[in-house]
N, C-alpha and C positions, 0 to 999 in steps of 0.2 A: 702183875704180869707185864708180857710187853708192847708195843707196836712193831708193825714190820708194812713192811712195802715192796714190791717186783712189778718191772715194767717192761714192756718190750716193745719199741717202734722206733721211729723216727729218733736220728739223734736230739738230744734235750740238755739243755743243763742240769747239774744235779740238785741246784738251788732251786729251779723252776717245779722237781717232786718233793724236796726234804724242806724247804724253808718259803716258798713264795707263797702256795694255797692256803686262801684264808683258816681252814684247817689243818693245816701241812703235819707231817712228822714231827715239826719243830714244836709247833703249840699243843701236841697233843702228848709229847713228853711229860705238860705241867697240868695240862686237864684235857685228858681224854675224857670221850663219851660215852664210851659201851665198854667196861674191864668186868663188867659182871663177877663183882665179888672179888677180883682179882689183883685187887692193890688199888694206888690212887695214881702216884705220881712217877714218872719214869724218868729218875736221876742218876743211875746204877751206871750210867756208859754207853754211847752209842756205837753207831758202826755205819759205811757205806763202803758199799761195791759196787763196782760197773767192769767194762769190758772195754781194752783196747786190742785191735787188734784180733778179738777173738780169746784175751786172757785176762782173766781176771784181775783185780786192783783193788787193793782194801787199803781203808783210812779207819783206824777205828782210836777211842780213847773212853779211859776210865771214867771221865769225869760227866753233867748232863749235859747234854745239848747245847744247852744257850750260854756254858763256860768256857768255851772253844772261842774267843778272838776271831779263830784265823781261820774258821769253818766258811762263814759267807762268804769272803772274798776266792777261795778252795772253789767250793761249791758253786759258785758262779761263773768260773772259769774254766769248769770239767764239762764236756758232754759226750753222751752215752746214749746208743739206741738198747740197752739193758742195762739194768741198776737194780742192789738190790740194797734194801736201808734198813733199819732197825733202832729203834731206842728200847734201854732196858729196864726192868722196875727188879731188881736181882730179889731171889729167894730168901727168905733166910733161912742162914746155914751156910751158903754160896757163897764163894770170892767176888769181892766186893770191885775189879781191876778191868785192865785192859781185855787180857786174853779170855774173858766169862765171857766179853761181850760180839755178838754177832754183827756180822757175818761171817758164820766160818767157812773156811777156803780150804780146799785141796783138789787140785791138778783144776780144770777148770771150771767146779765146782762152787758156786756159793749158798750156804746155809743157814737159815733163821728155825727158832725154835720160840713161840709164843704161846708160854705154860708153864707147869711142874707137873713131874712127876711124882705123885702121891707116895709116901713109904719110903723114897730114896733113904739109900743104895739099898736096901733089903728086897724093899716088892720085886724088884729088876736083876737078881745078881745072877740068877738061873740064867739070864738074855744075855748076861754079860761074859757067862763063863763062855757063852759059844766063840767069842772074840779070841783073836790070836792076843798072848800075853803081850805083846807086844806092841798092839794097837790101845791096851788100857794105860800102857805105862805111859805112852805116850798121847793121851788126850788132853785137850787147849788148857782143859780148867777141869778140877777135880768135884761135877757138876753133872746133872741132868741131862739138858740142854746137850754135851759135848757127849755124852755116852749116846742122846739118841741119833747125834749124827754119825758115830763109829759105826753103831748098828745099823743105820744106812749105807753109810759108804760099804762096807761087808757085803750086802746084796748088789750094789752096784756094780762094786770090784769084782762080784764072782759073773757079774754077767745081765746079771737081773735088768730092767727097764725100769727108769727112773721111776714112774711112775707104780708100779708093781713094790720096787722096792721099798718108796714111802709107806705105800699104803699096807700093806704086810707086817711092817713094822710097827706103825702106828695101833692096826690091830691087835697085834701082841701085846703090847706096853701096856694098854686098856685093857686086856683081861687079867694082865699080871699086877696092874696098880689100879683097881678103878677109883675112878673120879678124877682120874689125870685129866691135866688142858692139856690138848696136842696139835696146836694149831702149828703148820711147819709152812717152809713156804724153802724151793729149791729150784734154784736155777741154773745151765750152762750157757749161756745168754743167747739161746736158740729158743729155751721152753721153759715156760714156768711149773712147778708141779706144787699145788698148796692140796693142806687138809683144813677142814675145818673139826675141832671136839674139844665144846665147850663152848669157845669163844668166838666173837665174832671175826668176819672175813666179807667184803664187797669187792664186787670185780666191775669193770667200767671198759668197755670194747667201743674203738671207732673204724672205721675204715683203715688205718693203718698201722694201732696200735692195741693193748691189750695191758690193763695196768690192775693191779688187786691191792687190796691196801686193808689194815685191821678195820680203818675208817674211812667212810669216804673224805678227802679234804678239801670238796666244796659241793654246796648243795645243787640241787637240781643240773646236775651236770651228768646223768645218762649212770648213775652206779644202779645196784643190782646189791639183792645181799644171797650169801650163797647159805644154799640151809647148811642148819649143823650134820657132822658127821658125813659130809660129803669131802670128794677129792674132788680137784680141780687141775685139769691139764690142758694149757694154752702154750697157741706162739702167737707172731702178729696177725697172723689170719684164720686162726683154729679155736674153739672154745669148746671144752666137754668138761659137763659136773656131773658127777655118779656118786650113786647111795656108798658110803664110805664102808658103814654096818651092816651087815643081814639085817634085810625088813622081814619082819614075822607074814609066813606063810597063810594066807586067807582060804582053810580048806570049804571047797561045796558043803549046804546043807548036809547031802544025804553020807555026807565023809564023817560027819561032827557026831562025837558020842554023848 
């Protein structure tokens, strides 16, 4: 599967979240620590997003991490009070290219998806027929990943609360493919909105910032791991994690047959 990262504070460089921590994004391309079952190595393409101005900015390329040249001198150069990053371990089956690889973007929107979805395209075609034709013909990459962000931007565009909208979604997908990973992580560089299902997700809060990462990318530095199947919706000074799933009802003794 893959790694992903969302920050939001104080302006940073973007070398200082994707490349400088001793565990950064960067090294955890080639050995992550927590994919539970989910692949080994993330070579597939990465991606980074930030905000200027209030709009987003995507760098992304087919190849891993550490074959970009012109990535650290970039990344050392850009700073951003939101960012959102990604490196990928692609499915197989999935396009192997630039356009698979997150963050995806639209209007001021950016998108990570960390997982598959089980059964593609069958388990899901039901979810996908509610899609205007128009939004299938046109999705990044002919892939998981870019369907389950159609089917978000859908509830978003009709109105829905980012938050609502992941998590609705998310929900679906899991009843229609179980055993999906759906870890999402989606930003407008105001508010982070992640899931955790399946895989892992840590989030790390200071007084002025608010950063979630697959991994923490250095130790004893204040992270937090967020259980599974929970959502997560933060800005720089807000944190709420809620049960993602219905927890099974605990009825009284005298209720129980």
């Amino acid at each position: 599967m893959c790694r992903h990262l969302a920050y939001l504070g104080p302006p940073v460089t973007l070398a200082s979240l994707v490349l400088e921590p001793p565990h950064s994004l960067y090294r955890q391309s080639w050995e992550p620590a927590d994919m539970r079952g989910g692949g080994s190595v993330n070579a597939d393409g990465f991606g980074l997003g930030w905000y200027v101005d209030g709009a987003p900015v995507r760098y992304r390329r087919g190849v891993p991490i550490w074959a970009d040249e012109s990535l650290p001198g970039l990344a050392g150069s850009i700073r951003s009070g939101a960012v959102l990053a990604a490196v990928r371990n692609g499915t197989v089956g999935s396009p192997l290219n630039e356009a698979a690889a997150a963050p995806f973007v639209r209007d001021q929107w950016l998108f990570s998806h960390n997982g598959l979805i089980t059964g593609w395209p069958g388990s899901v075609s039901k979810l996908a027929e509610a899609l205007p034709v128009s939004e299938l013909l046109t999705l990044d990459a002919p892939m998981d990943s870019a369907l389950l962000w159609s089917l978000i931007q859908d509830r978003l565009y009709a109105g829905a609360p980012a938050a609502e909208a992941v998590a609705s979604v998310v929900r679906e997908v899991a009843e229609a493919a179980p055993g999906s990973r759906l870890n999402v992580l989606l930003t407008d560089g105001d508010q982070i909105v992640a899931t955790t299902w399946t895989h892992s997700l840590w989030v790390r809060r200071t007084a002025e910032s608010v950063a979630v990462s697959s991994e923490p990318w250095q130790d004893g530095d204040g992270w937090e791991e967020i259980p599974d199947q929970s959502l997560l919706v933060a800005t720089k000074n807000s944190l709420a994690i809620t049960p993602l799933a219905p927890r099974p009802v605990e009825l009284p003794m005298e209720g129980r047959e």
